[in-house]
Structure formats: C-alpha cells, structure tokens
N, C-alpha and C positions, 0 to 999 in steps of 0.2 A: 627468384624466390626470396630473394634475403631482400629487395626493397619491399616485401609485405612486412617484414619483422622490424625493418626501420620506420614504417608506418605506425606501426603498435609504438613503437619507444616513443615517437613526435606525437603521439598523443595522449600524453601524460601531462601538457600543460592545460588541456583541454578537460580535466576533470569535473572543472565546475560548470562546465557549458553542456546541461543533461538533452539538450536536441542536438547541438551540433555533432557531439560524440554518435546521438544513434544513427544522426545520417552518415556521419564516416563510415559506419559498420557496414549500412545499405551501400555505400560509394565502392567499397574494398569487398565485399563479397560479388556485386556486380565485374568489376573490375580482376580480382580473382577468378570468377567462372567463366570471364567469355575470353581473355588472353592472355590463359595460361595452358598450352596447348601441349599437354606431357601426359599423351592418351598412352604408346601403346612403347614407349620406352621410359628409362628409367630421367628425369630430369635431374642434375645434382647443381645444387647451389654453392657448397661446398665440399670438403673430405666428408662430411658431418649430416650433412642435411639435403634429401633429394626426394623430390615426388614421382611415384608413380600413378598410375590412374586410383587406386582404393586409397592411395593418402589422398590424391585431386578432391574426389568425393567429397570424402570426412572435412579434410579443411574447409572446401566449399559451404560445407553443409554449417561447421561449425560458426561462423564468419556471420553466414546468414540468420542462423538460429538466435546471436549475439547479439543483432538487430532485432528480432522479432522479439527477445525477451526485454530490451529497452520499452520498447515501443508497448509491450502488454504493463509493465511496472511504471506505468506515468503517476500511481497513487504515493509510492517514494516521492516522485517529486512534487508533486501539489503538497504533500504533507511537511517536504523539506526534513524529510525522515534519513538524515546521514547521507546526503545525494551525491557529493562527492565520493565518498568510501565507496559507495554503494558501485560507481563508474571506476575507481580503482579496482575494484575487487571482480570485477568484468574483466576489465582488461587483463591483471592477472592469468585469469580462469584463461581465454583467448590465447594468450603467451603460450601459455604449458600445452593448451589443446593443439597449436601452432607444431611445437618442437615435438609434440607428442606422435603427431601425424607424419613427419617429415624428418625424423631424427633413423639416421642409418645407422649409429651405432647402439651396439644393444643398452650399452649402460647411458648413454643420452636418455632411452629411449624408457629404460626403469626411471631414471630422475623425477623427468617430466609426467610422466606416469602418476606419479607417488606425488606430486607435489599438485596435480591438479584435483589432489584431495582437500586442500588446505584453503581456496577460495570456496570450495562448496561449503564445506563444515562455516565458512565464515557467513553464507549466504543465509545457511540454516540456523545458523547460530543468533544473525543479529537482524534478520526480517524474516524467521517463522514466526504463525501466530501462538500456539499455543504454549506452555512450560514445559510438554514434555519433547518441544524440541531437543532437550539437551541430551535427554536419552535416545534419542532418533540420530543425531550427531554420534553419540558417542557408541550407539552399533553402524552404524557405516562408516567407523574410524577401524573399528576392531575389527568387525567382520573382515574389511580390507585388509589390514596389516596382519593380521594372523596370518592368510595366505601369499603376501607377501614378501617376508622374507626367508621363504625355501628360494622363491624366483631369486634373492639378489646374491642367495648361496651357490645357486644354479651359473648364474652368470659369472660368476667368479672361477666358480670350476671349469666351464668351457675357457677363458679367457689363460686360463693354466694350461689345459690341454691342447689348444692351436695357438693360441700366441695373438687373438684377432676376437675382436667382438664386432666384426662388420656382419650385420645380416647376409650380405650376400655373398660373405669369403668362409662360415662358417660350415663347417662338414666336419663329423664327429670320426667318421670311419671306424664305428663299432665299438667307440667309446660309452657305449649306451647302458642308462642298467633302468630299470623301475624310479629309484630317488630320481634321476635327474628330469623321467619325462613326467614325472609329477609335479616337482617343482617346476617345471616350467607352464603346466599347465592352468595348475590348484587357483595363481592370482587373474588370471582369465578367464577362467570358469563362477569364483567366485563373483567378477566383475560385471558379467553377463544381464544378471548372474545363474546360475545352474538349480532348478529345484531342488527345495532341502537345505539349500543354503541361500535362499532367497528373501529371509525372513527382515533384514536391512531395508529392502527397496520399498516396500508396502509403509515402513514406519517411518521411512525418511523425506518417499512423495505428500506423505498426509501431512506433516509438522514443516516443511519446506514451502518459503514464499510462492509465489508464481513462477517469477525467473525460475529457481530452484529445481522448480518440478521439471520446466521445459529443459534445462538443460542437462539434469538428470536421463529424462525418456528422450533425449532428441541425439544428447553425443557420449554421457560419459557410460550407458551400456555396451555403446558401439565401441569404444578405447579395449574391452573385453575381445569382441570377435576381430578386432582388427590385428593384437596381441597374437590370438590363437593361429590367424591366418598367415601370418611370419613365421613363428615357430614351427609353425608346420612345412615350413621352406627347407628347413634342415631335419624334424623328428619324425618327418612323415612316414618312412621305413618303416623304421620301430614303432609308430603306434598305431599300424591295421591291426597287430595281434590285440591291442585294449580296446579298440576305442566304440565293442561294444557294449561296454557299462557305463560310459557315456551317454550312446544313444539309449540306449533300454532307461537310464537316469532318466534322460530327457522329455522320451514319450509319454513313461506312466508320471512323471513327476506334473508336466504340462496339463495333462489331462486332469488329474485331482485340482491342481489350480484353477483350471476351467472351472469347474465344480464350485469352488471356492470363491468365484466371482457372482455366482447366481445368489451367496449367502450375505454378502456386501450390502450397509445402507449407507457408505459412505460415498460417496462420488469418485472421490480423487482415489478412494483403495479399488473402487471396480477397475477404473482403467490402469492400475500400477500392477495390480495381478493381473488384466490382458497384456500387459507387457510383459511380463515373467513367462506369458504361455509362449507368445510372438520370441520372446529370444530364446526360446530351447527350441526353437523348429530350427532357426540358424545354429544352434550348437550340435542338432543333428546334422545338417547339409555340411558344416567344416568337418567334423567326425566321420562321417564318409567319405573325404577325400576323395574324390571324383570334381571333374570341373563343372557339373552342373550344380555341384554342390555350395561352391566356391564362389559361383557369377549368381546364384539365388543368394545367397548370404547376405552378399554386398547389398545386393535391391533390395533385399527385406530388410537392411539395416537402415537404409536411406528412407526407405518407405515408411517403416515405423518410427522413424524421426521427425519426420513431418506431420503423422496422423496423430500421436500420439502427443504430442508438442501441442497441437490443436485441439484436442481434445482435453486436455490440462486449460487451454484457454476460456474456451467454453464453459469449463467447470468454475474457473476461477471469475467469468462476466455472470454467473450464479452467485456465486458466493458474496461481493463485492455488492449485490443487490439486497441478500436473505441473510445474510452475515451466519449464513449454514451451510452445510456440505449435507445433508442427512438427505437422503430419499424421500423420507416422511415428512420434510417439509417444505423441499424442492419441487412440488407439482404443477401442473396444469399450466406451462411455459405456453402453450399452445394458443393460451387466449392470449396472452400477456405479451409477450415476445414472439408473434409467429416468426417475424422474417429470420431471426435467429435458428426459428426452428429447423427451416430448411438445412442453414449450416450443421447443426445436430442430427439431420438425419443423413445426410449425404456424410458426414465426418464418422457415424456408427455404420454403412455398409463399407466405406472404407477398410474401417476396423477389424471388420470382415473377410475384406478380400474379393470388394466386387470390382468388377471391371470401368474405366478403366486404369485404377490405380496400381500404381509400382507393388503395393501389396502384393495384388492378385499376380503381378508376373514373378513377382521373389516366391511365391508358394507355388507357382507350378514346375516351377526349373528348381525349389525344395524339395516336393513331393515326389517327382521324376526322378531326384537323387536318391531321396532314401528309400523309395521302394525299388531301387535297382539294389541299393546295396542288400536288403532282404526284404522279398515280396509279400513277407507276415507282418510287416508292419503295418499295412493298409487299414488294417482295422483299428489301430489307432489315430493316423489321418485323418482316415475318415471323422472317428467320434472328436477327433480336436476341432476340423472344420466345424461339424454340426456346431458343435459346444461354442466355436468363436462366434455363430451366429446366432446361439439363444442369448450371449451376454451381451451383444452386442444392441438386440433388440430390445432384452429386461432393460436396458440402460435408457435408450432412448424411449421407450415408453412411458417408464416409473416418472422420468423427468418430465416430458411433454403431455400427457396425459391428465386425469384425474381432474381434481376441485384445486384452485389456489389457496395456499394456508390463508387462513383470515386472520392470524396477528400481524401480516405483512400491512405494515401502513402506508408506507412510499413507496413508490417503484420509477427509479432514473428509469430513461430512455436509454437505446442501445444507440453510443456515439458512431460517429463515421470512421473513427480509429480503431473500435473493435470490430468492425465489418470488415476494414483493411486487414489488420492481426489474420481474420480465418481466413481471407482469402488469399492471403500471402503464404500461409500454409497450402492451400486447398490446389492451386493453381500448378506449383513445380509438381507435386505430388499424381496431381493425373494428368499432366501435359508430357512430363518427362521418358513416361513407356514409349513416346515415339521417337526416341533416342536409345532407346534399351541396348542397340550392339554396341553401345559405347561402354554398356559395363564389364564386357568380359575383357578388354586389352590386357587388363593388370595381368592376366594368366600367361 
C-alpha cells in the first residue's frame, strides 16, 4: 500500500509533463486493481492505513477516474490554461481520496475527508465556466462544513470515552444518546448527499469544469456512503430504532427529484438530480442494515461512478461543440453525431438500470433490502424505477432527436480520444457484473 503513496509524491516533478502524468494515472490504477489482492481480509500497510475490499473499490475507482478526467480536459492543455496547477491540483485531490479510502483511524480519516474539499473548490473555482461559480463554491464549502463539525465534536467525544479512534477497536458499550449518532451521521448524509439537503450538488456540477463534474459524480458522493458504512461498524445498535426517517427522507425525497429532472433544460442539472435520486436508493440500502443492503450499496456506488462520470462526458463533447448545455439548443445529434449516439443511448439505459450493468445488480440486492426491511415501500420503488426511466429517455431524446439549431456554424468531428473517454467508462461498467461475488468480501 504505501508504495502507491510514494508513487503520488514522485510525481510531483512531473507536473508539467500533461500526458506523461495521465498515463502514470492509467499505469497505477491498472497496476493497483490487478495486484492488490486484499478481497476478503483487512490489508494494513501500516498502524494507520489498511484496505479492505470497499476501500480496494473506491481507491481503484478513484485512480482510474483521475485518468479519465485527464484525458476528457485535454482543452486545459491545448489552451495552456494553468496546466501545471491544474496536474497539481489532481494530484492533491488523488492524495486525500488515497488517505481518505485507506485511513484506519477515525481522525486521519476526518482530515483527509475535509481537506479533499479544498482541490475541488480550487477546480471550481479556477476552470468553471461561468461567475456564478463562486457561489456554487461557496454552497458546497458551507453546505459541507455546517455538517461537519458535529462529526469532529463526535470524534472527540468517542476518543475520551475509549481512549481509541481505531475504526475497528471502537465500541461505545451504551455510551450512546441521539447528539452523538447524529453527529456522526449529519457529514455523510449531507455528502451523499440526502434529499432536502441536496441543493449544493445541482449548482456545483452545472458551474464545475468537466474534471469537476466527473469527479464530483464518480468519487467524492461515494466518500458520503463509504463514511456511513464504517460508522455503522460501531452505531449500528442504536440506529435501527431512527434509521426510518432516513429511509422514509430518502424515498419520498428521491422520488420529487425524479420529478424534478423531467423539469430540467439544463443537461449537466438532468443527470446531477439522477444522481441525487441513484444515491438515496444507497442511503436506503446502508439504513437497512442488512447485508444485502451493504453489497447493493457498494455496486451502486461503483456503478454510478462510472455511468454517471460518462455521462458528464458526453454532456461536456456537446458542450465543447454548441458552447451550450440548454435542451433547446442541443438537438438532433442523430444526424450530426450518430456514432456518439449509440454511446448516449446505451450510457441513458444504463442510467436506468438495464442489464447488463453493475446498476442493475446494486438495485436489485437495493430493492431486495429495502422491501425486506418494510414491504410498503414497494410503491415507491417501483414509481422511482419508472421515473428513472422516463428521465432517462426525456434525456436522450431531447438530445438526439429533433431539427439541429441553425446558429450552429461549425461542427468538430468526434476525435478518437472521446471515443476512448466513454468507452473506458462503458467497458468496467458492464463487464465487471461477472465479478460481482467479489463485492460482498468487505462484509
């Protein structure tokens, strides 16, 4: 483990070399997912830092994604737009997603947490397009920090009462009251983040560069459930009696969002509200506590990392063309760009949950948990399914469909780089279901 973290520090001299860094990325996430073999026990690298299979994922996931957003931001470096910083501020990001994934102790594990706020806001900050990036910045700075620090008052308190901030030495023995499993909840529910307090994510993917987005929807929603899936190591007792105003949050919150997406002419805001619906189905499945609840989590988080990632891509080889996001003026790709099309339609059933994507297997070992935990929720399952598959098709229709705007006067070809980008997505994404009993070991 700790020669991946020596790899990130030795390439630090490498910041002005914008290919060589994104093949390192391709080199070390290959190299991380095929020989690092810490399925179904705990690996430690040190007192500090050890993987288990849902950190293997995340970091895997994160590694590759780091690649994938190089390789989609190649306009940074044709324009020589801050390209250094721009590879610094990767690397960062990378580091904290690193320590964040693989840190055993609790306060490592708030650090790196909290600080892998500070390369995004810089991402959004110095290559979003529009001015009201600064306000899209500055509620995904607040939204964050308001929840928390209960968490770092929480961790303080446990750390007085055992003596031990080891995730896995920690046991409260009845030390429990309401403050504390809210505080520990509130910054992971928020991060998810949880309907009703979601209003950050929609304003942060719209004003956020490309990287931005992908790395928003690919890893730092998943930092949220991966959070909640620890603490639930030690509060899991005490919180069947709450945890269903959670789900009941989650359902009807997911389902109005659905809703919310058929109202969208924005491109990048339809699929950041399909993301808000996708991570309350997982804040149901961890809130159920059950193991099928636990092993859908993980796949839905990896699966909508990937689709979602790809789909930010897609939007941004649009944009990059019509220098617009708008519905009404994104049409009729169908003449223009068919062979893209294919990727936009196979990328929205995705989105969906058709077979045979890790989606579809995270929602039925979801759906299998939550209507174990109570069989009246069915009817909102269900109307969530339907609903992910009317936004899913409004999306790809509005887009592929229709007349092409007639103020468009140029139209680039679609390079062989952007064919790579979705299929680099497209490929782990539905090849990896024939791996699937690899995801439950963590349990």
């Amino acid at each position: 483990m700790m020669k991946y973290l020596v790899i990130l520090f030795f390439m630090i001299p490498l910041l002005n070399n914008f290919w060589l860094m994104m093949h390192v990325y391709m080199m070390i996430s290959f190299i991380f997912v095929y020989m690092s073999y810490s399925y179904d026990f705990l690996t430690l690298s040190s007192s500090l830092l050890g993987v288990d299979m849902i950190s293997y994922s995340l970091i895997g996931l994160s590694f590759f994604i780091i690649f994938l957003m190089m390789m989609a931001s190649l306009n940074i470096y044709k324009n020589n737009d801050k390209t250094a910083y721009f590879s610094f501020v990767l690397l960062a990001l990378m580091l904290t997603l690193f320590l964040t994934f693989s840190s055993l102790n609790m306060f490592l594990f708030y650090l790196s947490f909290e600080s892998s706020l500070i390369p995004t806001l810089l991402l959004i900050f110095g290559w979003g397009y529009q001015p009201e990036r600064i306000s899209a910045g500055y509620y995904l700075l607040f939204y964050t920090l308001f929840a928390s620090l209960p968490l770092l008052l929480g961790i303080f308190y446990i750390n007085s009462v055992i003596n031990s901030l080891d995730f896995w030495l920690i046991s409260l023995n009845g030390n429990y009251n309401i403050y504390i499993y809210l505080s520990m909840l509130m910054a992971f529910l928020f991060k998810m983040p949880i309907p009703f307090f979601h209003f950050w994510l929609p304003k942060a993917h719209v004003e956020a560069p490309i990287s931005g987005s992908m790395i928003l929807a690919a890893i730092l929603l998943k930092m949220g459930g991966y959070g909640l899936i620890r603490v639930f190591m030690f509060l899991g007792d005490f919180s069947i009696k709450f945890n269903y105003i959670w789900i009941s949050l989650s359902l009807w919150g997911a389902l109005i969002v659905s809703f919310l997406c058929l109202f969208q002419v924005d491109i990048k805001s339809i699929i950041a509200y399909s993301s808000v619906a996708h991570m309350s189905l997982v804040i149901c499945g961890i809130m159920s506590y059950s193991i099928y609840g636990f092993i859908g989590s993980l796949i839905m988080m990896i699966g909508h990392g990937f689709c979602s990632s790809a789909l930010f891509c897609l939007a941004n080889i649009i944009y990059e063309r019509s220098h617009s996001r708008s519905l009404f003026i994104n049409k009729g790709y169908l003449l223009s760009m068919p062979n893209l099309s294919l990727f936009w339609f196979l990328l929205c059933s995705n989105n969906m949950s058709s077979p045979p994507s890790l989606n579809l297997l995270g929602e039925i070992y979801l759906i299998n948990s939550i209507i174990s935990w109570d069989y009246m929720t069915f009817i909102f399952l269900g109307m969530l399914s339907f609903m992910s598959c009317c936004y899913s098709v409004y999306l790809f229709s509005m887009t592929q469909h229709g007349y092409l705007y007639s103020g468009m006067t140029s139209f680039g070809m679609t390079s062989m780089r952007e064919y790579l980008l979705i299929l680099f997505h497209l490929v782990p994404l539905n090849f990896m279901i024939l791996k699937f009993d690899s995801f439950s070991l963590f349990l």
